[in-house]
C-alpha positions in Angstrom: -20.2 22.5 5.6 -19.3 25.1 3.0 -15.8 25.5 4.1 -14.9 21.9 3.0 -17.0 22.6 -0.6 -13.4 23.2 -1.8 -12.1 19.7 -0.9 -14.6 18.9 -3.8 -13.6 20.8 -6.0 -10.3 20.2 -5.5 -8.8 17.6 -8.2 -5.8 16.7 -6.1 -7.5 16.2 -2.9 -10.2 14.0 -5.5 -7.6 11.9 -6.8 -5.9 11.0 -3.6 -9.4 10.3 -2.4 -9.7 8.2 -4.7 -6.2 6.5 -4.7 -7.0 6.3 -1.0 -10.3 4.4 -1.0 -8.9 1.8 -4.0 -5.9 0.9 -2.1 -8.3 0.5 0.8 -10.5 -1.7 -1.0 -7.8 -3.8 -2.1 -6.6 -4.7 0.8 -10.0 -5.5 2.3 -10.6 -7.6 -1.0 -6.7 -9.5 0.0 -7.9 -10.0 3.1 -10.9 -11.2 2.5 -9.3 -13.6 0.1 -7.0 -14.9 2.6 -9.6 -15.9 5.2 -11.5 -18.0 2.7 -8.0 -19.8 1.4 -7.2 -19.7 5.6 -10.7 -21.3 6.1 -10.6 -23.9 3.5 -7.4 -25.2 4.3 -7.8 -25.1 8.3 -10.6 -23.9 9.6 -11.6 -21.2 12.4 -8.8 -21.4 14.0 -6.0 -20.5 11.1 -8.3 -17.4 10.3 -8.5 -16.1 13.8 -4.7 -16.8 13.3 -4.6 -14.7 10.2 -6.4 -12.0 12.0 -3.9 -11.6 15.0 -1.0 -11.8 12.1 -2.6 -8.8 10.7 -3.3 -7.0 14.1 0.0 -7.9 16.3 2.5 -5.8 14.1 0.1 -2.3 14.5 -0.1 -3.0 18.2 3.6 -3.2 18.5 4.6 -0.8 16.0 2.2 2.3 16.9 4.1 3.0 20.4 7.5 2.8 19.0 6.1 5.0 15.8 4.7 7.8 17.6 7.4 8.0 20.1 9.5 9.1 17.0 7.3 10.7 14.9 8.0 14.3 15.8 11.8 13.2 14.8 11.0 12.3 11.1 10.1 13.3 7.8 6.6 12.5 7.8 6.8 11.2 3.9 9.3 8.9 5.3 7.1 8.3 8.0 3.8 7.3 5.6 6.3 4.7 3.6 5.8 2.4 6.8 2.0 1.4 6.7 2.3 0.9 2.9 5.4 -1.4 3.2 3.9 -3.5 5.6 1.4 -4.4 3.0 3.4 -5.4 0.8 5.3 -7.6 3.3 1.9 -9.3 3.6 1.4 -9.8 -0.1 4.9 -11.3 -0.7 4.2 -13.8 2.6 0.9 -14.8 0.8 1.2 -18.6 -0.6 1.0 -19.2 -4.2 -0.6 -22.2 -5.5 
């Protein structure tokens, strides 16, 4: 355990820890919003279909992504997950 003591003391590693668990929560929190509007307006059934819209792109993506990871930048490689959430967002009804 006290060869990690210096992630923790470590303000960079900190903030990104900290950008990473917000980002996570906000998506959690969209989510979570979208299966009560999915729910209200249809049921069961429209969340389970929410839920396979939000699984169905990883589980098609992942194979084709790793197969060419060794071949890319891997920042360019880390702009993918984060665009796909935002493709979510903007697909998100406003009312």
């Amino acid at each position: 355990m006290r060869q990690y003591l210096w992630l923790a003391r470590s303000k960079p590693i900190l903030l990104l820890l900290t950008a990473w668990c917000l980002s996570y929560a906000g998506d959690l929190a969209a989510f979570t919003a979208a299966s009560v509007y999915a729910f209200r307006a249809g049921g069961a059934g429209l969340v389970a279909v929410l839920g396979l819209l939000k699984a169905l792109p990883g589980a098609f993506l992942v194979p084709v992504v790793t197969s060419g990871s060794d071949r890319v930048r891997r920042e360019r490689l880390l702009i993918a997950p984060s665009c796909r959430g935002h493709c979510y967002s903007v697909r998100l009804p406003l009312r």
